[in-house]
Backbone bond lengths (Angstrom), bond angles and torsions (degrees), N, CA, C in turn:
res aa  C-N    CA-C-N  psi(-1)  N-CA   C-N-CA  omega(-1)  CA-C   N-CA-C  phi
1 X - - - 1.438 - - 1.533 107.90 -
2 X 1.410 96.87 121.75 2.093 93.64 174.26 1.489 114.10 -48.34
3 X 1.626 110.60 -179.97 1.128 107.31 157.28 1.389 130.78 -63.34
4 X 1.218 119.14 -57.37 1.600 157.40 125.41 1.628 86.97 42.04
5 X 1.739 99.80 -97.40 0.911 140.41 -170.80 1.702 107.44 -44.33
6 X 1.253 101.72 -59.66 1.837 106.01 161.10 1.644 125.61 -41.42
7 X 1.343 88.19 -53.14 1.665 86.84 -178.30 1.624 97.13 -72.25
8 X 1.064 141.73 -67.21 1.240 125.15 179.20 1.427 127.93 -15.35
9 X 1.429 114.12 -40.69 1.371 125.14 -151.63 1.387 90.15 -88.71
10 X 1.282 117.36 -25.60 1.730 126.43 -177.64 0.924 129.67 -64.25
11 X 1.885 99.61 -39.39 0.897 120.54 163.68 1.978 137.95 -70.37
12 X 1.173 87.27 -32.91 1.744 92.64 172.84 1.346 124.59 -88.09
13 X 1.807 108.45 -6.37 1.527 108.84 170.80 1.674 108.50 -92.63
14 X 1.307 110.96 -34.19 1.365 121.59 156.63 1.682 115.05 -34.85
15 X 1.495 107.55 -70.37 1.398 116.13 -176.68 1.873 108.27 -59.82
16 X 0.798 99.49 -35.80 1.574 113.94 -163.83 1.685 106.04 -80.36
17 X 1.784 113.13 -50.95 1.197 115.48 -179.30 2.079 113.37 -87.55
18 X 1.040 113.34 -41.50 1.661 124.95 169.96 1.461 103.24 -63.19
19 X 1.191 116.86 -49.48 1.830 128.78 179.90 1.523 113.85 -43.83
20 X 1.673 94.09 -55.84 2.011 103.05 178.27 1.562 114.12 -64.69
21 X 1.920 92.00 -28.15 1.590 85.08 -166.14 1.540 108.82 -69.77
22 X 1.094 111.87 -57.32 1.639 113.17 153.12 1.527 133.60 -4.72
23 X 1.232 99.00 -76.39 1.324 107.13 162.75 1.509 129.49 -49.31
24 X 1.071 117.30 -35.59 1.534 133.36 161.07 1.803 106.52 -60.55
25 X 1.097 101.52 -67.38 1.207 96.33 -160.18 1.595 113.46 -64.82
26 X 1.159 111.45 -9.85 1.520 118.24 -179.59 1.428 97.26 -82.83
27 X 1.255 121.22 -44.78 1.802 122.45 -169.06 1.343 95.89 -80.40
28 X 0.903 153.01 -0.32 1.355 139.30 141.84 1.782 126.18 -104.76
29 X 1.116 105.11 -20.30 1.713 96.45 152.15 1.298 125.19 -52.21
30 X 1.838 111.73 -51.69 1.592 129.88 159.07 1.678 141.83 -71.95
31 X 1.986 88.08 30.37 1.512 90.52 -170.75 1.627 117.34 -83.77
32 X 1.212 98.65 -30.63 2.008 103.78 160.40 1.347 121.98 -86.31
33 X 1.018 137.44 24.86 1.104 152.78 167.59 2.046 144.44 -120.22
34 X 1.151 77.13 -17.76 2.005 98.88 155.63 1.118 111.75 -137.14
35 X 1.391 91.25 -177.49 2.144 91.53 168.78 1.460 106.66 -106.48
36 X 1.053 93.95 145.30 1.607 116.30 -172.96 1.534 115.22 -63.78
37 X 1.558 128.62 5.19 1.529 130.71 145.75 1.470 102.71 -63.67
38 X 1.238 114.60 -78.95 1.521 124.81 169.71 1.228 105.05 -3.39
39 X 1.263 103.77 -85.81 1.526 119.40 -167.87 1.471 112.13 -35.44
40 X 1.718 97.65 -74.48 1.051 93.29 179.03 1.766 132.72 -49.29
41 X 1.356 123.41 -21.72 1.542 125.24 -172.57 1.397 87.84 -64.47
42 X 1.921 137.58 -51.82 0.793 118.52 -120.82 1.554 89.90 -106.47
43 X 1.018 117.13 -4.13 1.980 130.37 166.47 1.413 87.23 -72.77
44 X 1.273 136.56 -95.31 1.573 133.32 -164.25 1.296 112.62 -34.11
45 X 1.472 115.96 -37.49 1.716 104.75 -160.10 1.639 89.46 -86.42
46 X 1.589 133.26 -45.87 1.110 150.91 -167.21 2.084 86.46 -49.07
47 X 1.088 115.05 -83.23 1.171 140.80 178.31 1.716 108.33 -26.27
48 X 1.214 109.51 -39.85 1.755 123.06 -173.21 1.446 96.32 -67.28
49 X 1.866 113.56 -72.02 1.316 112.58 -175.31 1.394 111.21 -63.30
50 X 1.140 150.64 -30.83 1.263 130.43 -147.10 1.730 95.13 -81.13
51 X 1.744 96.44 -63.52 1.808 91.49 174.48 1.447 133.85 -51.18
52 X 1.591 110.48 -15.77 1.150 112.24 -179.01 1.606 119.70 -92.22
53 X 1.221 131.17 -36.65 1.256 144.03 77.63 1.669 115.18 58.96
54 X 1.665 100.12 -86.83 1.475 131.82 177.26 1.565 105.97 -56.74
55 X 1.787 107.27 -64.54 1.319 120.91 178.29 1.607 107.43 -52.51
56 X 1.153 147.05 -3.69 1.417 140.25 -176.77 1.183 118.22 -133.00
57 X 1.672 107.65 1.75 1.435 105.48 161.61 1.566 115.81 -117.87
58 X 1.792 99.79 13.20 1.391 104.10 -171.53 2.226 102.50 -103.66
59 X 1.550 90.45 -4.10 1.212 109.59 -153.29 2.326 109.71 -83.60
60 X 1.726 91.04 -25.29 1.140 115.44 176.72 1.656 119.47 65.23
61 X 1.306 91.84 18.78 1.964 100.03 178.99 1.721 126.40 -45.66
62 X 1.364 108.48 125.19 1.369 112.37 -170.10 1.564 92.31 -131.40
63 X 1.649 108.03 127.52 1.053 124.76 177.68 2.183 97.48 -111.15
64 X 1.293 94.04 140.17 1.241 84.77 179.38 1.453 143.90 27.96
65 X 1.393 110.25 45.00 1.327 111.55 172.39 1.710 95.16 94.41
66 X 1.170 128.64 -24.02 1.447 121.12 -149.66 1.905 85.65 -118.35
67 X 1.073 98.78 124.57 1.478 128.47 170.58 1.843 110.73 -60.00
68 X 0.929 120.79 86.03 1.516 126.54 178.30 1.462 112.01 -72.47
69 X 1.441 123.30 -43.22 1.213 117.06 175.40 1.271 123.30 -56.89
70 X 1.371 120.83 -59.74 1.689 136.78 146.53 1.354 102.98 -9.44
71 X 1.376 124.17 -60.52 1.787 117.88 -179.94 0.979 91.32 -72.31
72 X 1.148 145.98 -61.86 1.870 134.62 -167.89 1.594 108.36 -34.23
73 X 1.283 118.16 -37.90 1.431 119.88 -143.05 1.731 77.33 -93.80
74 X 1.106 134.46 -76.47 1.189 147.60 177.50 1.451 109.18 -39.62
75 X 1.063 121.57 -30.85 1.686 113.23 165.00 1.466 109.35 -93.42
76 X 1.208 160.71 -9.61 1.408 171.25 67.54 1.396 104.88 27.60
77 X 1.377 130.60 -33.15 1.432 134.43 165.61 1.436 128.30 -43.59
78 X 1.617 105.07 -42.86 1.359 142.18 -157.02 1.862 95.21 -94.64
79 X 1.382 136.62 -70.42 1.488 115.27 168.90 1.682 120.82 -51.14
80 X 1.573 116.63 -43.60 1.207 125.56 177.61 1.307 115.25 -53.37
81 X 1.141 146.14 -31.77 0.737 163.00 -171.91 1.685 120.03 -83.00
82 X 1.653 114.39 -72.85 1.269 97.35 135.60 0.849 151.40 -57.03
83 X 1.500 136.35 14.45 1.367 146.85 134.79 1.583 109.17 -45.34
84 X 1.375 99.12 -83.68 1.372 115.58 -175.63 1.906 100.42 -25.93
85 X 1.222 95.60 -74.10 1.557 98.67 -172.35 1.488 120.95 -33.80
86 X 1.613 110.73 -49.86 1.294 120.16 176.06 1.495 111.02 -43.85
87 X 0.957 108.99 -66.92 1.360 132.65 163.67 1.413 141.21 -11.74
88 X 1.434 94.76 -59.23 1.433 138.80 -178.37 1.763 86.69 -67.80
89 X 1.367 116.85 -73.69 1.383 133.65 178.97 1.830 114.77 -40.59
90 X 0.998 109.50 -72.32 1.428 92.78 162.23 1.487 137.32 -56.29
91 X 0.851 104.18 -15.09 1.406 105.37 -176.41 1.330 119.07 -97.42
92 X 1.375 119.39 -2.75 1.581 144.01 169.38 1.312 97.64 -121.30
93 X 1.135 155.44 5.33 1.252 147.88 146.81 1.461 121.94 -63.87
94 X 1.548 103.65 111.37 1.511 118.72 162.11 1.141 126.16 -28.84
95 X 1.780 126.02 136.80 1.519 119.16 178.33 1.248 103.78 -109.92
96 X 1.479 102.96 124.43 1.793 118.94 -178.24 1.903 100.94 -62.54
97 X 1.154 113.56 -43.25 1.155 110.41 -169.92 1.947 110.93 -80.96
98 X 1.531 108.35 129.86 1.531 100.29 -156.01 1.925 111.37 -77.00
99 X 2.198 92.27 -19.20 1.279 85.67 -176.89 1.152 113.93 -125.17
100 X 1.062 128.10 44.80 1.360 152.28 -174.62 1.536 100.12 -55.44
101 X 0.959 113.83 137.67 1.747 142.59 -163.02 2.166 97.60 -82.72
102 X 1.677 104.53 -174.85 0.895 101.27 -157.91 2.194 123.96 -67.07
103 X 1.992 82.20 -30.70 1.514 112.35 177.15 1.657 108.25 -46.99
104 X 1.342 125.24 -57.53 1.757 95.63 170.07 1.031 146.31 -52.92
105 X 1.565 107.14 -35.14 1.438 129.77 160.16 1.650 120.28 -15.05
106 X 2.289 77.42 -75.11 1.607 97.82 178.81 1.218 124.83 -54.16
107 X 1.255 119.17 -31.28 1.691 129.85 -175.84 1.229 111.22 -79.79
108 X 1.447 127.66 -48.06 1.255 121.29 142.78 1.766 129.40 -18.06
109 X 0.982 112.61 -82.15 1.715 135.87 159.80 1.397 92.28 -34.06
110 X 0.931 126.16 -63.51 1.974 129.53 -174.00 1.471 106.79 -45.30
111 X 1.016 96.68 -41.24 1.893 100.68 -157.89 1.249 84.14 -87.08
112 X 1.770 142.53 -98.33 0.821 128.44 -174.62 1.826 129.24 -21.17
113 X 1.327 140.38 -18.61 1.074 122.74 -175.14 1.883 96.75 -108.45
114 X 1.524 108.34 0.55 1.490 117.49 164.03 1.437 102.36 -87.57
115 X 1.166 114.00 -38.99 1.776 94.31 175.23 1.251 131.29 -73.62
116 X 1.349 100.31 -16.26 1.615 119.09 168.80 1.759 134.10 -65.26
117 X 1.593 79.21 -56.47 1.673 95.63 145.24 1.123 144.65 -27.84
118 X 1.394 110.49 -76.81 1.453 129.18 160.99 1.527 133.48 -76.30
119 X 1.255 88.68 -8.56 2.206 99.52 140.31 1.720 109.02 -59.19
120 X 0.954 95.07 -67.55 1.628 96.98 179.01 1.544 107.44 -34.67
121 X 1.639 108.73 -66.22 1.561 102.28 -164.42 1.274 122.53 -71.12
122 X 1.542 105.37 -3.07 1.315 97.09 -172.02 1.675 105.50 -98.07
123 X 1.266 118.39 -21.76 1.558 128.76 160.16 1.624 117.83 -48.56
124 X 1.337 110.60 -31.49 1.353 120.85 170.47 1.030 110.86 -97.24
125 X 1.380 132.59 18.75 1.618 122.36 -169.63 1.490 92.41 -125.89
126 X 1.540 107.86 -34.46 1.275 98.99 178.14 1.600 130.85 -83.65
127 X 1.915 91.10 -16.66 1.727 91.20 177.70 2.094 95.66 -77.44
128 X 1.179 111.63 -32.33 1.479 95.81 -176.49 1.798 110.76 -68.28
129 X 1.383 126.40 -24.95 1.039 100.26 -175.48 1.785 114.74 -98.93
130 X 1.695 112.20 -19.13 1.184 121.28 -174.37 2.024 114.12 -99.93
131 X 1.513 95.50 -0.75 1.654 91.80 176.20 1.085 109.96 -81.46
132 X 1.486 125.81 168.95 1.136 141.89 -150.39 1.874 86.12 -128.49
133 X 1.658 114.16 123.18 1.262 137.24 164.46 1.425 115.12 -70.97
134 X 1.428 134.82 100.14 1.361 143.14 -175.91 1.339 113.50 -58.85
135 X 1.833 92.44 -71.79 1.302 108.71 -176.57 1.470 134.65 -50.39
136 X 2.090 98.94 -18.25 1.666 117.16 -169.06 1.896 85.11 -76.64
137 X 1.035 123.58 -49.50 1.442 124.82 -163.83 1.341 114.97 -47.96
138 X 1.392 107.02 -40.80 1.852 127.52 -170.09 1.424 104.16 -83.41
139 X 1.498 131.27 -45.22 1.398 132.72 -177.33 1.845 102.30 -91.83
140 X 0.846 135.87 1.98 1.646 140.72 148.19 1.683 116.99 -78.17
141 X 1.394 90.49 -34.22 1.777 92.15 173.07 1.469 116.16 -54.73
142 X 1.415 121.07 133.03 1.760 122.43 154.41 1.377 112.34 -42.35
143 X 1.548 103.16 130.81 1.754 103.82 174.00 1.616 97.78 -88.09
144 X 1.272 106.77 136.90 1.449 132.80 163.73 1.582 125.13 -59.74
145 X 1.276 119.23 110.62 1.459 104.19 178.88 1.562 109.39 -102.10
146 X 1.255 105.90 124.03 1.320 129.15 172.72 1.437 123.20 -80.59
């Protein structure tokens, strides 16, 4: 198995397994705080792309010479990312209210260990879509006859 192909695979269990956890942990940080249709659409729909998502960057599809997954991984940068940020933001966000009960806390705590998270995936998202394949360079080379 290339490298290529490895980091990819790192990448979509990463996205796929850190991604759900995320998603979880946000729908239950935010369980007193919306209504649970809400919630739930945004666990299912959240849940649809990420695995589906996962499944097509775990899949390594090359159309014509041109590496599609590689763009997957590298366009996957761009939501992940604003995740993180979102994330990042709540979870360092000040509480207006002085005696606010245990639920900001948690959401707080939520976000931060979601921004943490998706540090990870996005470190793996970027070596799968921005590393450089060694081995593709050497087995593309003309063999030499001696």
């Amino acid at each position: 198995m290339s490298e290529r192909r490895t980091r990819l695979r790192q990448a979509a269990l990463a996205w796929a397994g850190l991604g759900s956890l995320v998603l979880l942990n946000t729908f239950f940080a935010e369980l007193g705080l919306r209504s649970r249709v809400d919630q739930a659409m945004e666990l299912g729909l959240g849940a649809l792309f990420v695995l589906a998502s996962a499944a097509l960057l775990g899949l390594d599809i090359r159309v014509r010479g041109a590496a599609w997954s590689v763009w997957l991984a590298r366009l996957l940068l761009v939501p992940g990312l604003w995740q993180m940020l979102a994330s990042l933001r709540g979870g360092l966000a000040a509480q207006g209210a002085a005696g606010g009960g245990d639920w900001p806390d948690l959401a707080q705590a939520a976000g931060l260990i979601n921004a943490a998270l998706m540090s990870i995936v996005l470190v793996l998202l970027a070596r799968a879509g921005f590393g450089h394949d060694r081995r593709g360079a050497i087995d593309r080379a003309p063999l030499e006859k001696g």
